[in-house]
N, C-alpha and C positions, 0 to 999 in steps of 0.2 A: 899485759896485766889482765887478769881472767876477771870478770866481776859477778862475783856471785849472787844472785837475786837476794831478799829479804821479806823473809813472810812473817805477816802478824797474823793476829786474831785473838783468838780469847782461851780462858783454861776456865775450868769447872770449877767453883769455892774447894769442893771436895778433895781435888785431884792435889789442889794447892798444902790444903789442908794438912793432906799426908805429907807432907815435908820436912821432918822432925826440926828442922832449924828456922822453917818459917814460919810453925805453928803456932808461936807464943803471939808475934807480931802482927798475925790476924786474925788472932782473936777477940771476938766480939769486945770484950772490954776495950782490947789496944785500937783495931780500929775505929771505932767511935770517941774513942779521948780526940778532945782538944787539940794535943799536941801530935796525934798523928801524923806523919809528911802526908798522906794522901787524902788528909781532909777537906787541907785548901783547894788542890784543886777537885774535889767532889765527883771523882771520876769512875764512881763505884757505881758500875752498871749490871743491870738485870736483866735476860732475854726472857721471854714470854712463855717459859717453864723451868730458865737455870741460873741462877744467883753466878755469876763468871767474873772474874780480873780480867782485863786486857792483857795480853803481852808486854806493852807499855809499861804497867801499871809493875808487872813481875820486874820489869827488867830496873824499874826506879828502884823498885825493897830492894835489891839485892848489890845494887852499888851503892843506894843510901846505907846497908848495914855496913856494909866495907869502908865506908869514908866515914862514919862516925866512929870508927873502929871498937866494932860489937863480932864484929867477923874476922877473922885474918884472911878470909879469900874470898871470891865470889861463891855462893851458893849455888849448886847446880840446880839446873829446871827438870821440869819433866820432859819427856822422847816427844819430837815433834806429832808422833800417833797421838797424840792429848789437845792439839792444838785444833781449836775448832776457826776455821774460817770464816769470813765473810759468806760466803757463797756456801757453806752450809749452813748458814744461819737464818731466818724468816727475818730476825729484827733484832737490832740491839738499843733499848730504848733505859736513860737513864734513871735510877730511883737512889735516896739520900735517907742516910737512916742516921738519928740523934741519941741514939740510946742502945747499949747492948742487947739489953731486952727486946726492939724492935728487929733488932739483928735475927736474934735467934728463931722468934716468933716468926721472920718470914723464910728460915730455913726450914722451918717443919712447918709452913704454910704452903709454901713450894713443891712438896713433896704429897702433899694432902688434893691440892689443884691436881695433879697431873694424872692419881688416880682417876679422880674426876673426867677429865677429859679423852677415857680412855672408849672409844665406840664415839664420839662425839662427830657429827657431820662432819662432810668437807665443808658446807655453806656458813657452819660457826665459826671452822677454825677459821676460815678468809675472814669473817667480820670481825674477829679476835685481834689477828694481824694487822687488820686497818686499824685498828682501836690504838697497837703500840705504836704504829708509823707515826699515827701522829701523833700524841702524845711526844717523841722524839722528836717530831719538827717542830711541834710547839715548843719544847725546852730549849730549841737553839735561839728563839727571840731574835729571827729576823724575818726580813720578807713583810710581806701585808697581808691581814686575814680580815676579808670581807664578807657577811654576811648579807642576802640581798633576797629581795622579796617582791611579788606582785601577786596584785589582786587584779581580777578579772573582772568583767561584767559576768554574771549566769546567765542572761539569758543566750547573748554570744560571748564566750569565751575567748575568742582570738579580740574582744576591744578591752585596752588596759584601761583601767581606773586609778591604780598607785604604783607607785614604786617606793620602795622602803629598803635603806642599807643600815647597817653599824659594820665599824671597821676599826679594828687596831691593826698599826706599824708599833716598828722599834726602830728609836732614833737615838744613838749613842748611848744604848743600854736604857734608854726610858720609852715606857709604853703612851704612846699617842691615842688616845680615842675620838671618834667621830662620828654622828649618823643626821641621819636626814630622812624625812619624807615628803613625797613630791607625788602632788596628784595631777589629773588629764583633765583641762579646761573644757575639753567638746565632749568630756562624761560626767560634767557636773547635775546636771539633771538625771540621770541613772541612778538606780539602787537598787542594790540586792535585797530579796527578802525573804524568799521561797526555799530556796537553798542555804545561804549563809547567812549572816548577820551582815548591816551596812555599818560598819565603826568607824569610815574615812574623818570622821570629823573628833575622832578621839584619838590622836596621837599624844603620848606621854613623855616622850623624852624629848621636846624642841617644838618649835613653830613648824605645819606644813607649809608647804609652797603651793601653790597651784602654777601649770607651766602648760601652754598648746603642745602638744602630744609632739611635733617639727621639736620644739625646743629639749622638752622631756627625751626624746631620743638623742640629741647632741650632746648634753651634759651625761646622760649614760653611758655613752662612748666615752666622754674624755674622762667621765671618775673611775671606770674601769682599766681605760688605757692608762692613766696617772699611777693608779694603785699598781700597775704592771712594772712601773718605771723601773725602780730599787731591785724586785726579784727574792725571791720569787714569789707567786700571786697566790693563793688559797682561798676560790672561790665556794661559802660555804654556805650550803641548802639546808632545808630540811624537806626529804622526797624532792629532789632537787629535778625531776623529768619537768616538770612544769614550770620552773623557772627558768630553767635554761633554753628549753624550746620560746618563750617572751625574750630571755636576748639574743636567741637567734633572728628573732622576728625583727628587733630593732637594731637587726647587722653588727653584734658587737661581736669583733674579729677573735676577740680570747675565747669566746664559748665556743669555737669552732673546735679550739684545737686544745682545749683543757681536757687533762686525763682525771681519772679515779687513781692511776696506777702511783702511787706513791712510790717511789724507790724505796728500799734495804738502807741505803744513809740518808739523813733528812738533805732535801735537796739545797743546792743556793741560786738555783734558775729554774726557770720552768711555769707551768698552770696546772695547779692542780686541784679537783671538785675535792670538797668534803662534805657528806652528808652527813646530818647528827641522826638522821635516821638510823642510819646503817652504826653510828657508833652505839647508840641506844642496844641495838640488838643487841649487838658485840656484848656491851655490858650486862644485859640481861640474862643474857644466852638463851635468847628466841630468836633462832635462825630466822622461823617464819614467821615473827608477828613484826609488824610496822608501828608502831605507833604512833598519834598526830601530835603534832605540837604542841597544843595544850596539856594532853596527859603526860606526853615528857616531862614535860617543864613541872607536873605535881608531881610524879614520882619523884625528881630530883629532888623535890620540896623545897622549888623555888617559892617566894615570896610575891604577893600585891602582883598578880596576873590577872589583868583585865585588857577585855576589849581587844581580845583576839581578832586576829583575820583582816587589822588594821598595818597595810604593808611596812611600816615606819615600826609597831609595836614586833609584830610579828620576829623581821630583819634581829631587833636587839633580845629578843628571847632566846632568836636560832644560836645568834655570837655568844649569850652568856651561857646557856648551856652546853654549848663546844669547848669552850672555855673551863667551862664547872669541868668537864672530863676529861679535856685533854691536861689540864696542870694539876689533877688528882697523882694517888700511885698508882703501880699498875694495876691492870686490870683486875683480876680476881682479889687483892686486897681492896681494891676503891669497891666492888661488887659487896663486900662483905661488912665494909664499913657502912654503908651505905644503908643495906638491908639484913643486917648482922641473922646468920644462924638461918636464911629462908631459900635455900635452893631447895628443890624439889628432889623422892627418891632415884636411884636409875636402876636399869636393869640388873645390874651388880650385887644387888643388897646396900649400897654405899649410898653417898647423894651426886648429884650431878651439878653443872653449874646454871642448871638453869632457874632464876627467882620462879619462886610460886607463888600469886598473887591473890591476895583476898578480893574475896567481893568486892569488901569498901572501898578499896583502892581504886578498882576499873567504875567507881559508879561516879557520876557527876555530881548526883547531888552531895553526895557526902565531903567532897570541898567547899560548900555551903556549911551544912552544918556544922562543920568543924570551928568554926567560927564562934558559933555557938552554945557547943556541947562540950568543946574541948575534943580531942582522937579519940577515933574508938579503940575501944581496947581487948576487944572481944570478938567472937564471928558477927557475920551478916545477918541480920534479920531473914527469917525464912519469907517467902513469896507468900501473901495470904491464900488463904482459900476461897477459890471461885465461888459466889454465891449462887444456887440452884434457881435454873431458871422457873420461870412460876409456868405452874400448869394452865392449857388453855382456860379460856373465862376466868381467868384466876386474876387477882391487882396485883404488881409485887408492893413488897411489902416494904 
């Protein structure tokens, strides 16, 4: 008996489209009804510039049209030349659309994006890429995704003062959360002030601990090795070099060997970093800008952010804005949702995907005032004009 292999992969909306017998059946109306067969299981995925069916998904429509007898035979597919692989694919990360309208809107969104993207870096399209992987691992709801955090002394930076986590599992389809912060007993008399803010004494989501720096390092070990147990681990930063170099320092054995590299299917084993740094850009599409914590978290126009730079507060900022983005849609419609109509021109005459940011946005005090003025809703105040300095023997005035 000869056994012939079996390839899947995915076909193009488009390619499908042309089908004349399968055309009625996915169109946006029929897809999005209620009664669709491929509603329940929600298995309508988007790759990172092409609305695609799995093969799967082809091969259900067309023995469902035959057995509810709409067809009198199997419909033919397209030539395997249409069949887009795994392995020629970057990512295939799910998206769910509830209305025809949403349908259609992201077929001619899709088509508008890719314009866009055309001359664009290699260093965006990678940060792009990280943006769907995960996004895709986060939809599979499993594994444990812990945020984690430390504060340093300034004046030596290798003596820890905090440690700060927040962490969600999934446990029989429900989301578990949990955090903590835990300070360094023999840095209780230390504070920062030169450099950063001291906020160790303003934690907002729970009691700290104080713990002797011997103990502090044992329970980091075992919340890290615990969170590994299930599988797989997603340890997540924001600028993650300096926190991961503090659990190298306190021998935690995952930091050795935790990649960036996310696989092409969300994995069910492994360690893997995620920085919201790096997802930030992605969404921004500023290859080179970083942005700190704080200004993430008001871009994203999170709410009641205080007392940054507090390891404990810090920790659940990093997790809920990994979160705010990776159970968004994908990327260039969450980009557009987000900050509707504001990328910047590109060389093309067209626009690009990169946001252009107002003054008021990058300035600090203006999340102050907004409190009190309500948004602005207009440009930046111009820079005043320097006052002339006074001539000698002269008083200024």
């Amino acid at each position: 008996m000869i056994v012939t292999p079996t390839t899947t992969g995915y076909y193009r909306y488009t390619d499908i489209n042309a089908i004349s017998a399968l055309k009625g059946f996915i169109h946006p109306n029929s897809l999005t009804h209620p009664d669709h067969p491929l509603r329940k299981p929600r298995t309508l995925t988007n790759g990172e510039s092409r609305l695609m069916f799995s093969s799967a998904q082809i091969e259900y429509i067309r023995y469902y049209l035959k057995a509810v007898g709409l067809v009198d035979k199997l419909i033919p597919i397209p030539s395997s030349n249409y069949l887009l692989t795994s392995a020629s694919l970057r990512n295939v990360s799910p998206v769910y659309y509830d209305s025809a309208t949403a349908l259609r809107n992201a077929l001619k969104n899709i088509t508008k994006n890719n314009r866009k993207l055309k001359g664009a870096d290699p260093q965006l399209s990678n940060l792009r890429n990280i943006f769907e992987r995960v996004r895709a691992a986060w939809a599979m709801n499993t594994g444990v995704w812990i945020a984690v955090d430390f504060e340093g002394w300034e004046m030596k930076n290798d003596d820890i003062t905090e440690f700060g986590y927040s962490l969600i599992r999934f446990e029989d389809g429900k989301t578990v959360e949990e955090e903590g912060h835990w300070t360094v007993k023999e840095m209780a008399s230390t504070h920062n002030f030169k450099y950063l803010p001291d906020n160790r004494e303003h934690y907002h989501f729970g009691q700290s601990i104080e713990k002797p720096l011997k103990t502090l390092t044992r329970h980091v070990q075992e919340l890290i090795a615990k969170c590994n147990e299930p599988g797989p681990l997603f340890l997540v930063f924001h600028d993650a070099h300096g926190d991961i170099k503090y659990l190298k320092q306190l021998k935690v054995p995952e930091a050795d060997v935790a990649t960036r590299l996310l696989p092409d299917v969300p994995p069910t084993e492994g360690i893997f970093v995620i920085d919201t740094a790096d997802l930030f850009s992605g969404l921004e599409g500023h290859s080179g800008t970083r942005r700190g914590l704080d200004r993430m978290c008001r871009l994203l126009k999170m709410q009641n952010l205080e007392h940054m730079h507090n390891g404990g507060n810090d920790a659940h900022w990093t997790l809920a804005a990994m979160r705010s983005m990776a159970s968004g849609p994908p990327l260039d419609l969450q980009r557009e949702e987000r900050w509707p109509s504001q990328t910047e021109p590109n060389l093309l005459g067209g626009t690009s995907v990169k946001v252009k940011r107002q003054a008021y946005e990058l300035d600090s005090d203006y999340d102050d005032m907004e409190g009190v003025f309500g948004p602005f809703t207009g440009e930046a105040d111009p820079e005043p004009e320097p006052e002339p300095e006074p001539e000698p023997g002269q008083q200024p005035s």
